[in-house]
Every structure is written in structure tokens, then in C-alpha cells.
C-alpha positions in Angstrom: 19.3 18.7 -11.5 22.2 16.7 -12.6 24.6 18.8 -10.3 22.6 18.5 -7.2 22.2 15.0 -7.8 26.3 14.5 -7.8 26.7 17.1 -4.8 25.0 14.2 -3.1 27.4 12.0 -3.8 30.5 14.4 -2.7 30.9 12.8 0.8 32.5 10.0 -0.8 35.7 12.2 -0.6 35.9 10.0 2.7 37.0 6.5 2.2 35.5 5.8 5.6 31.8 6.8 3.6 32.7 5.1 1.0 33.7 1.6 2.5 30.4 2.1 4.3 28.3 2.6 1.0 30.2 -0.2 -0.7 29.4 -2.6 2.3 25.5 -1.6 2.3 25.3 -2.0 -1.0 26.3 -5.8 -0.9 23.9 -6.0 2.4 21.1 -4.5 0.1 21.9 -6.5 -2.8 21.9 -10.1 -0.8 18.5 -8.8 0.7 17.2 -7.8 -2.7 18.1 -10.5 -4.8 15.6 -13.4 -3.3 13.2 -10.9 -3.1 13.2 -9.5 -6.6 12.7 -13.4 -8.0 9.9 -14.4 -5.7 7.9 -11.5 -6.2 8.3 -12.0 -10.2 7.9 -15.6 -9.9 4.5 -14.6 -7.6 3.6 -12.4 -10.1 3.1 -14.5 -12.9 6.1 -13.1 -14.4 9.4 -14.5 -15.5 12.0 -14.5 -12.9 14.1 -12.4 -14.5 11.9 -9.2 -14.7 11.5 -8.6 -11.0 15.6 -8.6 -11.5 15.2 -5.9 -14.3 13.3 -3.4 -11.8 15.5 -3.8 -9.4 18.1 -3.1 -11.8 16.3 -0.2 -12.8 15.5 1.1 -9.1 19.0 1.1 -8.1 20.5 2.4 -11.4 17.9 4.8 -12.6 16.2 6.1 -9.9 19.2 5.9 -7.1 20.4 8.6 -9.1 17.9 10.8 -9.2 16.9 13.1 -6.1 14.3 12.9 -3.7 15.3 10.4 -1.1 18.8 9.8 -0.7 19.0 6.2 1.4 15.2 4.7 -0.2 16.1 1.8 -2.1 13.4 0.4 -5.1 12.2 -1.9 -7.0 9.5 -4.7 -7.2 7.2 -4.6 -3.8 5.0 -7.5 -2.3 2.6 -4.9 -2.1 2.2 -4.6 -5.6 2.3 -8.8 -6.2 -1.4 -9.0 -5.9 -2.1 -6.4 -8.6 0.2 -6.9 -11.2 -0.6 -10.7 -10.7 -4.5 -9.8 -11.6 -3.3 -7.2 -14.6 -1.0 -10.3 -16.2 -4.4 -12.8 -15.7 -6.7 -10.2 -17.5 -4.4 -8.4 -19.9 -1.5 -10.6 -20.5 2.2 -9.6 -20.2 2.3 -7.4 -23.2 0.3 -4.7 -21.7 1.7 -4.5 -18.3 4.9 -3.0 -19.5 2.1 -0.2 -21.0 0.4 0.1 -17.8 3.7 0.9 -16.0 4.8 2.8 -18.0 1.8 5.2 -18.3 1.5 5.0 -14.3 5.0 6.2 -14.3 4.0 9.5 -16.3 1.1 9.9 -14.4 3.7 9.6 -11.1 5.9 12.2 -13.1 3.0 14.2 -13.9 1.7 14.2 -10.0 5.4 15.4 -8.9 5.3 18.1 -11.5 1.9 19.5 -10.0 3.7 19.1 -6.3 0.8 16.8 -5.4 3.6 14.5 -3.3 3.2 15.4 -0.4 -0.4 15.5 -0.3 -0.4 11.7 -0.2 0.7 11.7 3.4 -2.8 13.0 4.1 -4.3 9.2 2.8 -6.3 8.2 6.3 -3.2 5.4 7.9 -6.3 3.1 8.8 -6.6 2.1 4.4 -2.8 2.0 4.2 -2.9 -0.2 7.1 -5.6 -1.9 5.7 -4.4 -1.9 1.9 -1.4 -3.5 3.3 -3.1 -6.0 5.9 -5.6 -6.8 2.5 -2.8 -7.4 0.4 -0.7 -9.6 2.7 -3.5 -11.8 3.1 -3.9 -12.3 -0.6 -0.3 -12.8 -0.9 -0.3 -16.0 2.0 -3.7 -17.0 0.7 -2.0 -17.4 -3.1 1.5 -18.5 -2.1 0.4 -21.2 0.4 -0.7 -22.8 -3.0 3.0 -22.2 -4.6 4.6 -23.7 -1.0 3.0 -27.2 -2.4 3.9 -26.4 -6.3 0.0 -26.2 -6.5 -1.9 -23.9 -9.2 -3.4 -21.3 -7.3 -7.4 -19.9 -8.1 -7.8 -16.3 -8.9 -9.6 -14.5 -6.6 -10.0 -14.1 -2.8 -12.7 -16.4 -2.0 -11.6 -18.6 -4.8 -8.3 -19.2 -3.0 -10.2 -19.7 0.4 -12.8 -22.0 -0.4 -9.4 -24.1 -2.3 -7.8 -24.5 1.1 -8.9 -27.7 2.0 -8.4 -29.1 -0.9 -4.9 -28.0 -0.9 -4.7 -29.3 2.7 -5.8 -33.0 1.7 -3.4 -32.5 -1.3 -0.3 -32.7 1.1 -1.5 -34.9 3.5 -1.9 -37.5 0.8 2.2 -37.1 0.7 4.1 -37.4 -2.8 5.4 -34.0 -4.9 3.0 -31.6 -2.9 4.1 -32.5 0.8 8.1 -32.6 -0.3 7.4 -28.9 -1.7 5.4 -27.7 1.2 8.2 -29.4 3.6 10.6 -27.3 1.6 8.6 -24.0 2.1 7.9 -24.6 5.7 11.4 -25.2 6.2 12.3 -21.6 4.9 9.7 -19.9 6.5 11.4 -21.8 9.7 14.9 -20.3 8.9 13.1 -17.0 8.4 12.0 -16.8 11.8 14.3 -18.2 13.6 16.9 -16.4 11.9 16.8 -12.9 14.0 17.6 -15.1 17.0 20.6 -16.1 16.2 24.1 -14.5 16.9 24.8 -11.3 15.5 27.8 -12.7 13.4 25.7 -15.4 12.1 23.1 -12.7 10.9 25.3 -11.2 8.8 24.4 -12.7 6.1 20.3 -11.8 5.4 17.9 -13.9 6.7 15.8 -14.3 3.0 19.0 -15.2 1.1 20.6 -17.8 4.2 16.3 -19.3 3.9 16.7 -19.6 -0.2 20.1 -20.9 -0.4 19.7 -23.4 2.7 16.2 -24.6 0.7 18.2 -25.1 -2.7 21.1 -26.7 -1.2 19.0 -29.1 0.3 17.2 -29.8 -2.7 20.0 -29.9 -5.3 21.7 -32.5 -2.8 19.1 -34.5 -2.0 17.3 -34.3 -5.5 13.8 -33.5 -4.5 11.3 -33.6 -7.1 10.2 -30.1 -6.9 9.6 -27.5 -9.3 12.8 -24.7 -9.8 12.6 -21.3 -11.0 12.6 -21.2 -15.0 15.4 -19.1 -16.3 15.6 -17.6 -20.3 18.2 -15.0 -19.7 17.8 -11.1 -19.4 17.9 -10.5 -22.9 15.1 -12.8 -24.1 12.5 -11.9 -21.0 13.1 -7.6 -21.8 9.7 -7.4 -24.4 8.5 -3.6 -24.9 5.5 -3.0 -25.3 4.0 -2.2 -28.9 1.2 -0.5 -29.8 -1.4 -3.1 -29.7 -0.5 -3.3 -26.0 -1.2 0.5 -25.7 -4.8 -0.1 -27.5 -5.7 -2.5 -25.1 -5.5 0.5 -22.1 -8.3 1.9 -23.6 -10.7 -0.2 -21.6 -12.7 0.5 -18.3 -11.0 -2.5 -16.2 -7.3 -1.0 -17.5 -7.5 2.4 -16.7 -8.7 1.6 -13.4 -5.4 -0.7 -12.9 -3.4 2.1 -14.0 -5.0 4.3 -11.6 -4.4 1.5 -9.0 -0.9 1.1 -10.2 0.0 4.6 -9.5 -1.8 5.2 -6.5 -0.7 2.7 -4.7 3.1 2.5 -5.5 3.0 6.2 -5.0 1.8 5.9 -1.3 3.6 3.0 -0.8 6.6 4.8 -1.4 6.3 8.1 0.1 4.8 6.8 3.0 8.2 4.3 3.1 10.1 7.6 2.9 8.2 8.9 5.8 9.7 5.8 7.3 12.8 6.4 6.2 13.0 9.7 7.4 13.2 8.7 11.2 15.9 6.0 10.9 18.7 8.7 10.0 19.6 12.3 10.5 20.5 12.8 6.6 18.9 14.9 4.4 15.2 15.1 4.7 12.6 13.2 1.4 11.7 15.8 -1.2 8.5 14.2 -2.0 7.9 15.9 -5.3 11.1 14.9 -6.0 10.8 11.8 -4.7 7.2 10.7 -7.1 9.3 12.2 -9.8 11.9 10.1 -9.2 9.7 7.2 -8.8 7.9 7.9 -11.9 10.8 7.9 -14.0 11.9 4.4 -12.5 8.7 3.1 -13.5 8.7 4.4 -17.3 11.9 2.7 -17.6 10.6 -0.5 -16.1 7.1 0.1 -18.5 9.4 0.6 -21.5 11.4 -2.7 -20.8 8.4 -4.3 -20.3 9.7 -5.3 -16.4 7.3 -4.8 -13.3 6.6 -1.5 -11.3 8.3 -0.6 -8.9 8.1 1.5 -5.6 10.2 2.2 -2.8 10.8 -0.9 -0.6 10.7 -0.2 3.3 12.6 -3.4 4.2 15.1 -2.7 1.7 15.6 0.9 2.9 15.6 0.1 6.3 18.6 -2.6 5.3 20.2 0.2 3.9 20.2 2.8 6.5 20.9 -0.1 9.2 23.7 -1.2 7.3 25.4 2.1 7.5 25.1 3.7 4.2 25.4 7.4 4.3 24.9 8.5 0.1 22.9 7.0 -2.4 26.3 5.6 -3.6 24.9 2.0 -1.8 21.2 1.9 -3.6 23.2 2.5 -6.9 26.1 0.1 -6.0 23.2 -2.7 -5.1 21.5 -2.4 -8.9 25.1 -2.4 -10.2 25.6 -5.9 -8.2 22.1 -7.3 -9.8 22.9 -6.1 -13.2 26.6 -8.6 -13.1 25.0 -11.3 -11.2 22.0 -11.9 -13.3 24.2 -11.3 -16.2 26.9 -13.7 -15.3 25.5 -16.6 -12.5 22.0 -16.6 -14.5 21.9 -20.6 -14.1 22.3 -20.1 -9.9 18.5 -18.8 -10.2 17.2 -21.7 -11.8 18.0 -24.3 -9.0 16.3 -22.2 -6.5 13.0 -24.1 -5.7 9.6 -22.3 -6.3 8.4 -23.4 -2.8 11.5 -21.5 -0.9 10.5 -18.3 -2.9 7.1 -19.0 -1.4 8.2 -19.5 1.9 10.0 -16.3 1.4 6.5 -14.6 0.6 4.4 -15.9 3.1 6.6 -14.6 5.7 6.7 -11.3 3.8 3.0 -11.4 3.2 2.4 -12.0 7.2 4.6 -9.0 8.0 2.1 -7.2 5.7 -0.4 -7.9 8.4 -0.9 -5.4 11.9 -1.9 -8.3 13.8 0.2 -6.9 17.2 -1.1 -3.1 16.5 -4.8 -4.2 16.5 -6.2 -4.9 19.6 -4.5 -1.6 20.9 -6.1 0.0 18.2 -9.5 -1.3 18.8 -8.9 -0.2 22.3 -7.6 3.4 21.6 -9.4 4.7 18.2 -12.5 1.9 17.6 -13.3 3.8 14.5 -9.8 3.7 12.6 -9.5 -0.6 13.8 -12.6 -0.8 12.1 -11.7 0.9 8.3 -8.6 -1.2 8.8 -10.4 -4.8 8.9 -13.1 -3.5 6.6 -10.6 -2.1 4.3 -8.9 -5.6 4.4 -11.6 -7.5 3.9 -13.1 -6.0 1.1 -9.1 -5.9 -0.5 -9.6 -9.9 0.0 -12.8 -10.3 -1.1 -13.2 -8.0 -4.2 -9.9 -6.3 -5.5 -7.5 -4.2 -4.4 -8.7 -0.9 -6.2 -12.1 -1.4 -4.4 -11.5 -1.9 -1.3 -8.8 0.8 -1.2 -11.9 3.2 -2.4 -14.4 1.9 0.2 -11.6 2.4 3.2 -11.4 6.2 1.9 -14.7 6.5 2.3 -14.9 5.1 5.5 -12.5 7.1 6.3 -14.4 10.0 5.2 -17.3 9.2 6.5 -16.0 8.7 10.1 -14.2 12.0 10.0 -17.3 14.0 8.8 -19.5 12.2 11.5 -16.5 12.6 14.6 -16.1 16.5 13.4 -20.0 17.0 13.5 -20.3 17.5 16.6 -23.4 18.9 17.6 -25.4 20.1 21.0 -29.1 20.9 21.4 -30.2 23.3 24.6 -34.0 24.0 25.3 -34.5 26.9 27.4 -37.5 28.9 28.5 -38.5 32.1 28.3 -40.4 34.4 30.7 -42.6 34.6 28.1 -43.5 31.1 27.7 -41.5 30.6 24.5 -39.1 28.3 24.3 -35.8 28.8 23.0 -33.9 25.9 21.4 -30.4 26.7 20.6 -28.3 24.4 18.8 -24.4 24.9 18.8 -21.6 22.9 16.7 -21.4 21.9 13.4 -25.0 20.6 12.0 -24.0 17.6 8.8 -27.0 15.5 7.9 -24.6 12.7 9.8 -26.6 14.3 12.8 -29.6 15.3 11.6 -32.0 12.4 12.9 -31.2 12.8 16.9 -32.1 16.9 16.5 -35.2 16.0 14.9 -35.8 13.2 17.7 -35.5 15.9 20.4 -36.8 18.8 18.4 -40.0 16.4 17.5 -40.6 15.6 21.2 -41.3 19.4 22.5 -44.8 20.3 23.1 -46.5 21.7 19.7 -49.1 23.7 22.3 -46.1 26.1 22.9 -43.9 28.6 21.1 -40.7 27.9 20.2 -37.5 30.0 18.9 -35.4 28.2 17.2 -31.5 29.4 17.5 -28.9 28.5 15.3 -27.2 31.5 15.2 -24.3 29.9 17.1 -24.0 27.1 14.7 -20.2 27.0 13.1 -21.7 25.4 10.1 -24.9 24.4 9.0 -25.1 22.2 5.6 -27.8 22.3 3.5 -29.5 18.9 4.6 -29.7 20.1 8.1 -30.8 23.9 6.8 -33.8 22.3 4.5 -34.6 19.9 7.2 -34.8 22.6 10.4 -37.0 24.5 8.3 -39.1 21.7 7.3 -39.3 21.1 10.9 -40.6 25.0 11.6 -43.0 24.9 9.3 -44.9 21.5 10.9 -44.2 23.1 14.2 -45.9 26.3 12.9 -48.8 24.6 11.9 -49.9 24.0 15.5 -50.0 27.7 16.3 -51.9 31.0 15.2 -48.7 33.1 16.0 -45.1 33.0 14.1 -42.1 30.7 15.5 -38.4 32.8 14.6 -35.6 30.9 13.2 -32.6 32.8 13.7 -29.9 31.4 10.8 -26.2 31.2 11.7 -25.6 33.0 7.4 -25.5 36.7 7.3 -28.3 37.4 4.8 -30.4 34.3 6.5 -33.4 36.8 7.8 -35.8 34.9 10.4 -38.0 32.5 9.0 -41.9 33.1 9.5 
């Protein structure tokens, strides 16, 4: 494995591939950085471990095969969770959740179930997504004022107002919120300007334009707390393992690797159609992933996945190998080792700002009228999904979009026609065609029910492709009422082999 991992490294034999992978790198790494601190500062975290995993996703995992431009580490996506898993469990466990999520992710590679996770319905990863970038704003517009956000979706709703007539009354909270509005401003005004301006990433230019202004004009808001690398690494011991023994924890570790496993193989998808490179082994790929995240577990950091706008900074930025994702945990590594101090000036509201703009990107506001107008069905799993990731948690509403999703495919593939014919005999012959589900059964029984019970009737479901047993119990139900009407025998002619006519 080792070899094949440095074969993929071997077009660095051109300088011109490596000056490219060099240059990415530093385009990743100015991309990363902000992001890596606001999502461990959203998390409940300290700043430092979001740093750690992306450390780890560029040093660990960007060696390993499966995807050769994916860059990882800590994901707004996962924010929401591993906020909920700190609040319950406390920070000593979460490095034992990751890490046992990462085996499971090694363990699902091994089995070569990778690439069975493109076959999650898009509607719940739409809707996972949409669900958790609402959370995110919802909790974050709470930081953007240095305000203690609620736990819970409806919690942090029914807050809003309060937070509202918090900064209008003016003092600390409107200064922080002016300084988070103010980088969600640079953020979107940011693609607009000239391409040499935009050189520099749009999240790092938002953060260091917010701290600038702060440091110079000494606004009382609260800053990032820093207490170096070494002293916020704390492995888990075994009384954190204990505590995964519990209902509530083994559903987050199930939630924990389901998620960042679709997250990021459905980022590789992405990924995929930005280059002409070497296809995404995803076995590989989970594997890879998996390994990342037993690192992170073992260091007690966050979990990590594969980060779309990361990647897509990567590719854009011209990086050919995985050279540039390696070179951009290399660049975190010295910078969080030697500038640590530069991360506590940056104020918490920028990081905010930084989320809420990530957190609305989360959302398919622009895909879903089109939606609604193409497939009604999937635009519907997609808000339900999202509502029910807002109003409950994330693992249940990402359970109740799957079945939505099931459900709407078993009732859409059911398709099912009833014909009534008659006979010169008098009969009549009713011959249903398709696929008869219990999804359909109550029209057939409205139509069958309607026929005249003074005649004879043959019922024909030879032609049936398939015929569950809901509808089968049901039909002949139905031919045995019939039946009763009549001195002679009514046929049912079963679509099965050894199904001999019913009398």
C-alpha cells in the first residue's frame, strides 16, 4: 500500500507540478485555517482541536489512497453533532466516539461497503445538509452577539427575540454582532471583487479584517481562548470508553460515522468532476477516512470528513498530487505551533460570521422551487428531512428522510392497473397488471368492491410482476366475500407457479 501511495506522488519529478502543489497547498491552508477554529470554537471545543484534525487530515490521511486531491478535516456538517455529544457526554468521551467511528469507517472499507453509500436517496443528504445548516445559523447568530446559545432546535428559535431585543438595547452584544455582520459582509462581497484581490480567500481576508478592526479600535468583544496544542491533546481513558456503553452514545457513534462517511464520499463524488485525475477508490477512500478519524479519536481532537470547499480550493487552485493536501497540514502543524497567540485576538463573532455564511451555503434554497416543480416527492423528504434535523436531532431526522425516501420509492414503483372485462358468458374478468404493494391496495379494493355481487367474476392476476403478501391475503379476502353472493365458484388465477385457482 505504501508503494502505491508514493507512485502517486511521482509526478513531482516536474517542478512545474510541484510549484503547483506547493502553491495550493498555501491556498488550502489560508482557506482551512479560519475554518478549522470556528468550527472548534462552534463546537464547544477548544480552538486548537479543530487545528489538530486538520493537522491530522492533511498529514495522515493525505497520505493514504483513495482520493488523491480530497482535502479533510473538521466539517460544519458535523458542528451540530459533536456540539450535542460534548453537551451530553463531555469532552473526554468524544475522542472515544471518534475514534470507535473511525474503526467502524475502517471496518465498512474493509467489507467494500463504500461505495454503496452513493445509493443514500440525494433528497436526506440534501436535507441532512439543509437541517444542519439551519441549526448551525440558528446557534451561531447567538455567538455573532457573544450570547450563550440554548440547546436544541426550538430552544434556539423560541430565544430569537430575545436575542433580537438583546442588541437593539446596544452595549457588548450590538458591538459583537456589528463585528459578525461585518464579516459576513466581506464574505459576500468578496467574490465580486477583482480576481487579484481574491487571491487571498475570502474567510481568512473576513477574519483578519474583523480582528484588525477590533485589536485597533479595542472593542470589548470576546476573542478566541488559546492553551497551546500540547495542553488541549487529552486521550481518551477508559472511563471515557465506559461511558459508550449507553443507548444515546452508540447512537452518536452510529451518527458520527454515517454521516462523515456520506459526507465524504459523496464530496469525492464531487470531486471527481472538477478534474480529469485519477478516479475516488471509495473503499479506499472510507478506509482512509477511518484511519484519520482514529487518529483524531486517539488525540482526543474532532472527527473529521472530507471537506467539499476545501477540495474544490484545491483542485481550483491547480494542485495535481496529494503533495498540496499534505503540504496544507504541514503549514497548520508550524503555524499553530509557532504564531499560537495570532489565534487568540481573532474575535468569536468573526468566527461566527464565518459560520453563518457557511451554515447558509448548507441550505438548497435556489435548487428548491425547481425541485418542487420537477420531482414534488424528493422537495418534499428534503424539507421534511430538514425539519425534523431542526426540530429533534440529527440522527432522527436523517432516519425519518430514509424512510421517506423508502416509502416514496415503494409507492412510485407500485404501479398498478385494474381492467374489467366481460365475458360471453356473463363472467366478468378482472385482470390486474403491475406490481400489487399494500401502498395500493385500498383503490383495488374500491373498484373491485364496486362490481355487481349478482354476477361472476374471474379474478386475473396472472400478469402481476409481483404480488406481496398484503395484497395476496387481501384479494383473497376479497373472493371469498364476493363468493358468498353466489351458488357457483369465482377462479383466482395467482401470478406464483404453485398458486392453483382459488375456490
Amino acid at each position: 500500500m505504501l508503494s502505491k501511495t508514493l507512485d502517486s506522488f511521482s509526478p513531482l519529478k516536474d517542478r512545474t507540478v510541484l510549484r503547483r502543489d506547493a502553491l495550493a497547498s498555501l491556498v488550502v491552508f489560508l482557506v482551512a485555517l479560519p475554518l478549522c477554529v470556528g468550527i472548534a470554537v462552534a463546537s464547544g471545543v477548544p480552538a486548537e482541536l479543530g487545528l489538530v484534525t486538520g493537522i491530522v487530515g492533511g498529514l495522515v490521511v493525505g497520505l493514504l489512497p483513495g482520493s488523491s486531491l480530497q482535502v479533510s478535516g473538521p466539517a460544519a456538517g458535523l458542528t451540530v453533532l459533536v456540539y450535542d455529544a460534548v453537551q451530553h457526554f463531555g469532552l473526554g468521551p468524544l475522542g472515544a466516539i471518534v475514534l470507535v467511528s473511525g474503526l467502524l469507517q475502517v471496518g465498512l472499507g474493509l467489507a467494500r461497503l463504500g461505495r454503496w453509500f452513493r445509493a443514500i436517496s440525494l433528497a436526506v443528504v440534501q436535507g441532512m445538509l439543509a437541517g444542519i445548516g439551519l441549526v448551525l445559523v440558528l446557534g451561531q447568530l447567538y455567538a455573532l452577539a457573544d450570547a450563550e446559545q440554548p440547546s436544541g432546535g426550538i430552544a434556539k428559535l423560541t430565544g430569537l427575540p430575545g436575542l433580537a431585543g438583546a442588541v437593539a438595547g446596544g452595549g457588548t452584544a450590538l458591538t459583537a454582532f456589528a463585528v459578525g455582520a461585518g464579516t459576513i459582509a466581506v464574505l459576500l462581497l468578496w467574490p465580486r471583487l477583482p480576481a487579484a484581490v481574491r487571491v487571498v480567500p475570502g474567510p481568512l481576508a473576513a477574519v483578519a479584517m474583523a480582528t484588525c478592526v477590533t485589536v485597533l479600535l479595542d472593542l470589548p468583544v470576546a476573542e478566541v481562548r488559546v492553551q497551546g496544542l500540547l495542553e488541549a491533546v487529552d486521550p481518551p481513558g477508559a472511563g471515557d470508553f465506559q461511558q459508550l456503553a449507553g443507548v444515546a452514545a452508540i447512537g452518536t457513534v452510529l451518527a458520527f460515522t454515517l454521516i462523515a462517511s456520506a459526507e465524504s464520499l459523496f464530496s469525492a463524488a464531487a470531486v471527481d468532476r472538477m478534474h480529469d485525475g485519477a478516479r475516488t477508490h471509495y473503499d479506499k477512500e472510507l478506509m482512509a477516512q477511518g484511519a484519520g478519524n482514529m487518529v483524531c479519536g486517539t488525540l482526543g481532537a474532532l472527527p473529521m470528513t472530507a471537506v467539499i470547499v476545501r477540495s474544490a480550493t484545491n483542485v481550483q487552485a491547480g494542485a495535481k498530487t496529494p503533495l498540496s493536501r499534505v503540504l496544507h497540514g504541514l503549514w497548520l502543524l508550524l503555524f499553530t505551533a509557532a504564531l499560537p497567540a495570532v489565534i487568540a485576538v481573532i474575535p468569536l463573532a468573526a468566527l461566527a460570521g464565518v459560520l453563518v455564511h457557511a451554515g447558509c451555503k448548507l441550505i438548497p434554497v435556489k435548487d428548491l422551487l425547481p425541485l418542487w416543480h420537477r420531482h414534488r416527492g424528493e422537495a418534499v423528504i428534503l424539507v421534511v428531512t430538514a425539519l425534523a434535523v431542526v426540530f429533534t436531532d440529527l440522527f432522527e431526522g436523517v432516519l425519518l428522510g430514509l424512510l421517506l425516501a423508502v416509502v416514496k420509492t415503494a409507492w412510485e414503483v407500485s404501479h398498478i392497473h385494474v381492467e374489467i372485462l366481460e365475458r360471453t358468458d356473463a363472467r366478468l374478468v378482472v385482470s390486474i397488471t403491475g406490481n400489487a404493494t399494500f401502498l395500493r391496495l385500498p383503490p383495488v379494493l374500491d373498484q373491485l368492491e364496486k362490481l355487481p355481487r349478482d354476477r361472476a367474476v374471474e379474478l386475473d392476476l396472472s400478469q402481476l410482476r409481483h404480488l406481496d403478501h398484503a395484497c395476496r391475503v387481501a384479494l383473497e379476502s376479497w373472493a371469498v366475500w364476493h363468493n358468498g353472493s353466489r351458488p357457483e365458484p369465482m377462479t383466482v388465477r395467482h401470478p406464483a407457479p404453485t398458486g392453483n385457482a382459488v375456490r
